[in-house]
C-alpha positions as CSV (number, residue, x, y, z in Angstrom):
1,X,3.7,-91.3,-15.8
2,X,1.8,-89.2,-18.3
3,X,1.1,-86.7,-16.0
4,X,4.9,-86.2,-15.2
5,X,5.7,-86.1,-18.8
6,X,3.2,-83.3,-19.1
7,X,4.4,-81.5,-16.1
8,X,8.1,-82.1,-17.5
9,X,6.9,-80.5,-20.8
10,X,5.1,-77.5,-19.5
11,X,8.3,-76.6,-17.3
12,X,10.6,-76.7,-20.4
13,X,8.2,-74.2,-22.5
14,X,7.5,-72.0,-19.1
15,X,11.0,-72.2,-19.4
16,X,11.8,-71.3,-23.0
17,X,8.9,-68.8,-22.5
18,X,11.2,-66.6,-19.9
19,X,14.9,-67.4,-21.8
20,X,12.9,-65.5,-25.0
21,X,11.6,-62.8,-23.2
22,X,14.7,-62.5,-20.8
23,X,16.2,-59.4,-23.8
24,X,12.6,-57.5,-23.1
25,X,12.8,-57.8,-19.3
26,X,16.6,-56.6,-19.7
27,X,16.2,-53.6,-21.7
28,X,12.9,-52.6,-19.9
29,X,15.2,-52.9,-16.4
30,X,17.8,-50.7,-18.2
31,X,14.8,-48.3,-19.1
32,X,13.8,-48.2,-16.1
33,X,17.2,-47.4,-14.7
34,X,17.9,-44.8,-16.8
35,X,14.3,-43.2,-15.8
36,X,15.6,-43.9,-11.9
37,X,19.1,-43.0,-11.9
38,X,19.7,-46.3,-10.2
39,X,23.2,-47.4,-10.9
40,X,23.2,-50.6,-8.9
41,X,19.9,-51.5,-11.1
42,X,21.9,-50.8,-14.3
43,X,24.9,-52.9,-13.3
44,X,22.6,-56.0,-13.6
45,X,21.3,-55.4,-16.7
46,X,25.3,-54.6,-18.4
47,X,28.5,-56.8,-18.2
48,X,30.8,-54.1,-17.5
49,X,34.2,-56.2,-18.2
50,X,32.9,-57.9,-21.4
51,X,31.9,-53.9,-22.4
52,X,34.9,-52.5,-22.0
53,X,37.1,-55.4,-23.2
54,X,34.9,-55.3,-26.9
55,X,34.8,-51.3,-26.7
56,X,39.2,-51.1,-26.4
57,X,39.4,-53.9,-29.2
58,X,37.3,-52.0,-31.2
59,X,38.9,-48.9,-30.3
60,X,42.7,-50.4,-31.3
61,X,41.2,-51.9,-34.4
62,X,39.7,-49.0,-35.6
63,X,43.4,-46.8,-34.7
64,X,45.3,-49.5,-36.5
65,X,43.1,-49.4,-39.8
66,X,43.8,-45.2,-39.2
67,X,47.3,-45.2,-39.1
68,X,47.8,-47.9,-42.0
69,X,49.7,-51.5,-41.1
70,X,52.6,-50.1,-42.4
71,X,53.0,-47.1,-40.5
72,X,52.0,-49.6,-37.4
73,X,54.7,-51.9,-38.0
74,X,57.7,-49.5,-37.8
75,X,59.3,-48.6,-34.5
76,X,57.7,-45.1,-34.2
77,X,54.2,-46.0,-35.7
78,X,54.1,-48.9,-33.1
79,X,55.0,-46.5,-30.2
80,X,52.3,-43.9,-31.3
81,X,49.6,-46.9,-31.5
82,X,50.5,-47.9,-27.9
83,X,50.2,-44.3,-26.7
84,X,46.7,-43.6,-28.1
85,X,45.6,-47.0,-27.8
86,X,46.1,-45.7,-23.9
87,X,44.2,-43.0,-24.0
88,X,41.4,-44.6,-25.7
89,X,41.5,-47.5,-23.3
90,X,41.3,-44.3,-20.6
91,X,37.9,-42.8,-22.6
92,X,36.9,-46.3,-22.6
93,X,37.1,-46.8,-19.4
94,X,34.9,-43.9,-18.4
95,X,32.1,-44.7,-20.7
96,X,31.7,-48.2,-19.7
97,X,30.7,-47.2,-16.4
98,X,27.1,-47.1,-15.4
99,X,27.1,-42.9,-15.6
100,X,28.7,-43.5,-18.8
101,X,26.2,-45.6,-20.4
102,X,23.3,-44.0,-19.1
103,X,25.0,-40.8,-20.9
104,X,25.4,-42.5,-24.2
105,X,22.1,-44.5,-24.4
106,X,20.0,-40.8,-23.6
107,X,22.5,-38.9,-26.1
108,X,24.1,-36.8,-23.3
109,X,27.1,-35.4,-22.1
110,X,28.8,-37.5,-18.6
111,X,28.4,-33.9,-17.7
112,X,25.0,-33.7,-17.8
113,X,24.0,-37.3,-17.4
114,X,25.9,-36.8,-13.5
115,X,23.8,-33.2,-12.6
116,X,20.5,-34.8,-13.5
117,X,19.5,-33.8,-17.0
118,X,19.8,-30.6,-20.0
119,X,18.7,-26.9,-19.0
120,X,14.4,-26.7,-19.0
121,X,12.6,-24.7,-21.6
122,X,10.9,-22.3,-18.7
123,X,13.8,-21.9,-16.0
124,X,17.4,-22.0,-16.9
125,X,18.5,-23.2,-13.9
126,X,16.2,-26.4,-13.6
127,X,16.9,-29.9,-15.0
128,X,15.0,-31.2,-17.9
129,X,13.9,-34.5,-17.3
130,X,15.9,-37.1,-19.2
131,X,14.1,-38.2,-22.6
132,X,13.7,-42.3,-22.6
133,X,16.0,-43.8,-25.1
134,X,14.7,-46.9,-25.1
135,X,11.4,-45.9,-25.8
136,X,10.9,-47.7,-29.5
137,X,14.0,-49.4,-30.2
138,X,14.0,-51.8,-32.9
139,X,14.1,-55.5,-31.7
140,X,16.0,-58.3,-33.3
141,X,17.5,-62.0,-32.3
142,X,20.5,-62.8,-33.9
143,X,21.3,-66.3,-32.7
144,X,19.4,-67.7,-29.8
145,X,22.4,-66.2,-27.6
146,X,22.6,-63.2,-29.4
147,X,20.2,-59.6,-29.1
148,X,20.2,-56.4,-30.5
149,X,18.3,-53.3,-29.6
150,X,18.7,-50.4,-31.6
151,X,17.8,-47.0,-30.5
152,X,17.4,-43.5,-31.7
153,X,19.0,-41.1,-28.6
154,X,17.2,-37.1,-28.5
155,X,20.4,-36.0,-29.7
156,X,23.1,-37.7,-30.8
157,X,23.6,-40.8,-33.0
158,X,21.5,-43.9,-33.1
159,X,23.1,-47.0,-31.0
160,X,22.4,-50.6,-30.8
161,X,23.2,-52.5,-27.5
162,X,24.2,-56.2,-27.9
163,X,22.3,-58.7,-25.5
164,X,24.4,-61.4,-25.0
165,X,22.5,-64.6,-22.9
166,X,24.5,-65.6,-20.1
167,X,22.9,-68.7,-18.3
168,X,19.3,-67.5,-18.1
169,X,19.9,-63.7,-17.9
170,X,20.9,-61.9,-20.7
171,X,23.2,-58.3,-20.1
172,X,24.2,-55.8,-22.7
173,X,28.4,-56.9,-23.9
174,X,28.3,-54.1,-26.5
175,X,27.6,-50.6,-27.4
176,X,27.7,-50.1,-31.7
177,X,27.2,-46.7,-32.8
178,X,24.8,-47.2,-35.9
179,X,27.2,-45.5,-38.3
180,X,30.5,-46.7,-36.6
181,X,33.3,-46.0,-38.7
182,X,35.1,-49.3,-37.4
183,X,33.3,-52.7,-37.4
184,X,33.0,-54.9,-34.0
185,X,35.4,-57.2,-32.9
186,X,33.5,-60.2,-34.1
187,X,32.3,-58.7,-37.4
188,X,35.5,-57.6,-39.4
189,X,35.3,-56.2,-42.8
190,X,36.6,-57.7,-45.8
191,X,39.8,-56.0,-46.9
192,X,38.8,-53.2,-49.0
């Protein structure tokens, strides 16, 4: 009996051991991705629905706190919202694709992310090899379901991906800019 209990107890910390490093693993198979151009590799590592479902609401939140409530909540202001809340759920859609997020997490254009990299020092017309975005992000658990990565791109502006535990695998649900100029879905600001 006590040897079952023991075995019973060293599963559940092996266990708890790999659920607290599963955000590590994740990000280093992103990394690793990126480095590899491997899309299919970067679709297990990113929930592609959840992305782009938290990247429109934070896109329509952040054009109704633009155009004011009560421009919103006439006819025409509601008309105009619908129209470029389409188009941003268009621009949305291209970035939360595995080309997309690859671009954003190394800082580049889609442009440059698809052709294989920026122009070389040496040879204009060679690639330069990608930089690695995730090479010191800044690690920290929110809840025991909840990860963030932040990381500084080569160019661009500083990012943090939101691991989100999902049975035992955890997958990036978000993309934040750093200095985002609208708050995420589940973090609203106080009336100001």
């Amino acid at each position: 009996m006590r040897r079952w209990l023991l075995s019973a107890l060293a599963l559940i910390v092996l266990l708890a051991g790999w659920i607290a490093a599963g955000p590590w693993m994740a990000v280093n198979g992103i990394r690793n991705a990126l480095a590899t151009h491997d899309t299919a590799a970067l679709e297990r590592h990113v929930d592609f629905p959840q992305l782009r479902a938290n990247l429109k609401a934070r896109a329509d939140d952040y054009l109704v706190r633009r155009v004011g409530p009560e421009f919103a909540a006439s006819p025409l202001g509601g008309l105009m919202t619908r129209v470029a809340s389409g188009l941003a759920g268009g621009a949305v859609d291209t970035l939360a694709t595995p080309a997309g997020v690859g671009a954003l997490l190394e800082g580049r254009s889609l442009w440059h992310r698809g052709s294989g990299g920026g122009i070389s020092a040496g040879d204009a017309y060679a690639h330069a090899p990608p930089a690695d975005p995730l090479a010191d992000p800044q690690w920290r658990y929110e809840s025991p379901s909840r990860f963030t990565a932040t990381i500084e791109p080569a160019a661009g502006t500083p990012v943090t991906l939101v691991l989100t535990r999902q049975g035992l695998r955890w997958r990036v649900t978000d993309i934040v800019p750093a200095e985002a100029p609208w708050p995420g879905p589940d973090r609203r600001a106080a009336p100001g």
